[in-house]
C-alpha positions as a printed NumPy array, in Angstrom:
array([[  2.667, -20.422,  -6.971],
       [ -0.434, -21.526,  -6.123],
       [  0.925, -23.9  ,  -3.723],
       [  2.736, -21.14 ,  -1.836],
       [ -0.188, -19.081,  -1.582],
       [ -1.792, -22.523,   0.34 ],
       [  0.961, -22.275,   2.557],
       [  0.29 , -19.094,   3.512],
       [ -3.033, -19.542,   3.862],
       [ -2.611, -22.701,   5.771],
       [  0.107, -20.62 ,   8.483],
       [ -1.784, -18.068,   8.996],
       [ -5.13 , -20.289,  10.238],
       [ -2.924, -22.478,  12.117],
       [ -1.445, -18.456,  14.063],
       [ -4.881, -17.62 ,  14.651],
       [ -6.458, -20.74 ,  16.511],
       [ -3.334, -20.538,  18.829],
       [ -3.501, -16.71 ,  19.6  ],
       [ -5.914, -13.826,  20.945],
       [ -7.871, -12.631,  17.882],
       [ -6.698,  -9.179,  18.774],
       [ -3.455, -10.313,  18.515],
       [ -3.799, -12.344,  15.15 ],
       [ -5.585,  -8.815,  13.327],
       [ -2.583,  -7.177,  14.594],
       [  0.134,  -9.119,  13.671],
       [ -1.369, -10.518,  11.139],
       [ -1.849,  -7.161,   9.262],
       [  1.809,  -5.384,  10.058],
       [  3.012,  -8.889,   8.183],
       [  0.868,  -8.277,   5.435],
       [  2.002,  -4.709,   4.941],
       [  5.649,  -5.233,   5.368],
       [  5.242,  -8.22 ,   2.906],
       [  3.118,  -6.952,  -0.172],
       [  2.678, -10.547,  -1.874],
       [  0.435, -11.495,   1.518],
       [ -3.315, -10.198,   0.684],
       [ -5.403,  -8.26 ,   3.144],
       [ -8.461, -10.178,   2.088],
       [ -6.849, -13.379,   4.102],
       [ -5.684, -11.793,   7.419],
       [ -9.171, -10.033,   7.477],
       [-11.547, -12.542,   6.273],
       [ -9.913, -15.235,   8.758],
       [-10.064, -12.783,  11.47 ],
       [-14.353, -11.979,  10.153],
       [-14.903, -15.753,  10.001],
       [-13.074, -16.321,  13.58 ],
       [-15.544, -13.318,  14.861],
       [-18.451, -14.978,  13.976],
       [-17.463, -18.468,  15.442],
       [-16.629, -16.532,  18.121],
       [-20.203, -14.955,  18.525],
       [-19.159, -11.54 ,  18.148],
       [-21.341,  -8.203,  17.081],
       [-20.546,  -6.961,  13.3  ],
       [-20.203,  -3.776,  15.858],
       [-16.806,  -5.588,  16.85 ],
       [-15.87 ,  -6.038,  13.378],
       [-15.206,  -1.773,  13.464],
       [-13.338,  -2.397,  16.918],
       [-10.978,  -4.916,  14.94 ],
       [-10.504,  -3.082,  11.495],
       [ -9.144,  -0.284,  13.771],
       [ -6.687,  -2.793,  15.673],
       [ -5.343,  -4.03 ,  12.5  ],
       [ -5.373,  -0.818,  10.912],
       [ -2.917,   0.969,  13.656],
       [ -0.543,  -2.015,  12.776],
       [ -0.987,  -1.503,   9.14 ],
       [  0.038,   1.9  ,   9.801],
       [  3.127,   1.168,  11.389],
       [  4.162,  -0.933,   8.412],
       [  3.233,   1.947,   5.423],
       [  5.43 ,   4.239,   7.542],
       [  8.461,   2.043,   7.506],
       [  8.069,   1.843,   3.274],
       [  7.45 ,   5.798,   3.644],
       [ 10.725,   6.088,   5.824],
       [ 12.85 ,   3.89 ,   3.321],
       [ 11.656,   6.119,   0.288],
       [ 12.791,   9.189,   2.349],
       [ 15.719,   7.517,   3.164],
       [ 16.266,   5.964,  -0.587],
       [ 15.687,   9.985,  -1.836],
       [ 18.267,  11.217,   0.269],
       [ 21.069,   8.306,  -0.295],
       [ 20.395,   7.195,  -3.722],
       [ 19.727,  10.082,  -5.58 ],
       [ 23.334,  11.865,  -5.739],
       [ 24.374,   8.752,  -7.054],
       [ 21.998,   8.025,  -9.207],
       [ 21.998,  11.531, -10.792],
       [ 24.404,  11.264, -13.365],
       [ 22.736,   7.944, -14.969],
       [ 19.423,  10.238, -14.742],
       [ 20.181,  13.665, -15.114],
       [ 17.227,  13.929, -12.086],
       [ 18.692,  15.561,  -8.789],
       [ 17.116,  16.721,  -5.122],
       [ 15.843,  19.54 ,  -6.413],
       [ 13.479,  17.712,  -9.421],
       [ 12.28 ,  14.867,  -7.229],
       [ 11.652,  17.206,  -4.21 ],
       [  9.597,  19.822,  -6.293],
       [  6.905,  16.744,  -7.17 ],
       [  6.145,  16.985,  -3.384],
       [  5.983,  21.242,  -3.731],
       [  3.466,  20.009,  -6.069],
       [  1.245,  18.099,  -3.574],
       [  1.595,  21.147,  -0.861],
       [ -1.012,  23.374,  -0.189],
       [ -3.765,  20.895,  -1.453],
       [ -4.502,  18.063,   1.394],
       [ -7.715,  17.358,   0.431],
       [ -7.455,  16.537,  -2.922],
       [ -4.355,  14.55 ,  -2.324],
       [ -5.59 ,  12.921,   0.936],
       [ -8.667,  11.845,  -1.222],
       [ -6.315,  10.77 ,  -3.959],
       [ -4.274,   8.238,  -1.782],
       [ -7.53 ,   7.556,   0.111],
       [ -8.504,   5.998,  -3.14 ],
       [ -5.502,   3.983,  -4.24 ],
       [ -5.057,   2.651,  -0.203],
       [ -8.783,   1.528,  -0.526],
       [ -8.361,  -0.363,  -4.109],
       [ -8.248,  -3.891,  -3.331],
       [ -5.376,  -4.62 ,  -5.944],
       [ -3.135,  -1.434,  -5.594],
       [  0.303,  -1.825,  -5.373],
       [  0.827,   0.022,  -1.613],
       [  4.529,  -0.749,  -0.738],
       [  5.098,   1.077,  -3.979],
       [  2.751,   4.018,  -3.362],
       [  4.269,   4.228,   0.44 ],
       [  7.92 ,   4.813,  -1.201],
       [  6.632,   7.279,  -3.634],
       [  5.916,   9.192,  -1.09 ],
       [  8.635,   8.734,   0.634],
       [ 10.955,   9.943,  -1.983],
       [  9.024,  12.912,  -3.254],
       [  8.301,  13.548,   0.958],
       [  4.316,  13.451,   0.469],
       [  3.081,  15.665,   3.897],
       [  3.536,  12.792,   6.823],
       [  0.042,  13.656,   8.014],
       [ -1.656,  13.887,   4.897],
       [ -0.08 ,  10.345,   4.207],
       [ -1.026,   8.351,   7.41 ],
       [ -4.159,  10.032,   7.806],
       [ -5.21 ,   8.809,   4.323],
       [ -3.277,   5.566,   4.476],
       [ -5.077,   4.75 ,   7.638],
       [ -8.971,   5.857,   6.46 ],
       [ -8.345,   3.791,   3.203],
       [ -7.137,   0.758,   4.585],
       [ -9.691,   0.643,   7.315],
       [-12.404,   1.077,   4.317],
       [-10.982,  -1.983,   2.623],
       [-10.043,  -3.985,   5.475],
       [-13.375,  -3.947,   7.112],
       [-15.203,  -4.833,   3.829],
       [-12.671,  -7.657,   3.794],
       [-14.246,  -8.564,   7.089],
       [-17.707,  -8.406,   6.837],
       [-16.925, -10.631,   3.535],
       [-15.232, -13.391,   5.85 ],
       [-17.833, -13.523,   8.491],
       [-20.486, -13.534,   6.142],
       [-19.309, -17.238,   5.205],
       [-15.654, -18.82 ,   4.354],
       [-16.262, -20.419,   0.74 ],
       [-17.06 , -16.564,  -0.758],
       [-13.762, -15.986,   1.058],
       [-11.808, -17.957,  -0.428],
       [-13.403, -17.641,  -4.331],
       [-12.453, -13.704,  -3.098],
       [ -8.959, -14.248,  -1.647],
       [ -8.18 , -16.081,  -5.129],
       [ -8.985, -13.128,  -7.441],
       [ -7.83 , -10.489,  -5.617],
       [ -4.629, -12.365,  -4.712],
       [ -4.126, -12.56 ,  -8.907],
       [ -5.219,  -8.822,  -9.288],
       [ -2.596,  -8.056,  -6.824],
       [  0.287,  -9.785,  -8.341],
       [ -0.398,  -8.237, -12.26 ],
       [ -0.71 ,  -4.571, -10.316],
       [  2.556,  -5.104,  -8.615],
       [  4.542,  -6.323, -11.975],
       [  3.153,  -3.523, -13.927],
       [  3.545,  -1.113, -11.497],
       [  7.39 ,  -1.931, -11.13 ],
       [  7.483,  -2.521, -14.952],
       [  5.98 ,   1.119, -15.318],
       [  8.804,   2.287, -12.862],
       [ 11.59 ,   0.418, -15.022],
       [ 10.345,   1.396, -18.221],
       [ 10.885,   5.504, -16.603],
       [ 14.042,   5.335, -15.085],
       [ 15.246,   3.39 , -18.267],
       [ 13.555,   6.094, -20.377],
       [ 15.419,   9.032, -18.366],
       [ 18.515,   7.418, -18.993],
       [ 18.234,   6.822, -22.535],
       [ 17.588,  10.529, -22.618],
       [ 19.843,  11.399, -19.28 ],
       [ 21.653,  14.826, -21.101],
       [ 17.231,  15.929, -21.023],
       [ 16.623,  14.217, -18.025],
       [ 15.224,  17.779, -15.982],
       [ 13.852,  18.95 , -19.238],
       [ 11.783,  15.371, -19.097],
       [ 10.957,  15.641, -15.238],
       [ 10.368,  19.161, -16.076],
       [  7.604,  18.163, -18.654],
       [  5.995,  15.91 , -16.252],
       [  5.424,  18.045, -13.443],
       [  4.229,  20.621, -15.804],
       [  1.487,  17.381, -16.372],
       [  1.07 ,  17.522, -12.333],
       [  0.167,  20.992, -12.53 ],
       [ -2.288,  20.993, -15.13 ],
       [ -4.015,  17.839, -13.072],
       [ -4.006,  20.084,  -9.683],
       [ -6.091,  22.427, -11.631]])
């Protein structure tokens, strides 16, 4: 594992002495989005420590969190397509292992209307979270068809938060980087498996119980409410 990770690491230096650094933040952070097991503490902290050996500002450091950011967006809308996609295609079929239709999954996001602020600020904070699982959160909200604005707005204003911390860390010196890049890469990879566990373990629950599946979707939305209080 760890080798692969070197690979990675190795690739990505070896793209960003042979391109524009523009270019590298940009590409280099749609690939990390689209693929979830690359961290956004490399891309940025190469692209920090390349700004300083370039001689740039930490002024320019905003100018390139925003270039990588508008990529990064591009990518959490494609995982945010595909869960509106999966929500339309998969769930009919899916229903009678389930017992959870259109109408359950749908009312999560009736749930999350009317109140921007607090759910803007809630995916503001999981986008921001170094280790947070964000291909999953982007299909969540897909499926239960989060507000589009309310989700790149917040998407983009949480990853810029992170990302630029990630690149004031990397020009601030490379061996910190790397110590960093280790531990958040590991954080990153037990979020993901219990995140995906925690969706396995539900979906196997609801069909265990499938003849009470919208009684049990019913109970957990009544849970929603009570937090939107």
């Amino acid at each position: 594992m760890m080798q692969f990770f070197g690979s990675i690491e190795q690739w990505f230096r070896l793209f960003a002495s042979q391109v524009p650094l523009e270019w590298f933040v940009f590409l280099g952070s749609l690939f990390e989005e689209i693929f979830s097991f690359i961290p956004a503490s490399l891309v940025m902290g190469i692209t920090g420590s390349l700004a300083l050996a370039d001689g740039r500002s930490l002024v320019a450091l905003v100018f390139l969190a925003l270039i990588g950011n508008v990529a990064r967006l591009f990518g959490a809308y494609f995982y945010y397509w595909i869960g509106d996609r999966l929500e339309d295609i998969l769930i009919p079929r899916l229903q009678r292992l389930f017992g959870v239709g259109h109408a359950e999954v749908e009312s999560i996001g009736q749930r999350f209307s009317g109140h921007h602020w607090k759910d803007g600020g809630a995916l503001f904070m999981m986008r921001a979270t170094p280790f947070f699982p964000v291909t999953l959160t982007s299909i969540a909200c897909g499926i239960v068809k989060i507000n589009t604005r309310v989700f790149l707005i917040a998407s983009f204003l949480g990853n810029f938060v992170k990302d630029l911390g990630y690149m004031v860390l990397g020009y601030a010196g490379l061996a910190s980087l790397n110590r960093l890049w280790q531990n958040v890469n590991d954080y990153k990879y037990y979020a993901d498996i219990l995140a995906w566990v925690a969706v396995a373990a539900f979906l196997g629950y609801l069909y265990l119980h499938r003849g009470a599946g919208v009684r049990i979707f019913e109970r957990c939305l009544s849970k929603l409410r009570g937090m939107k209080r």
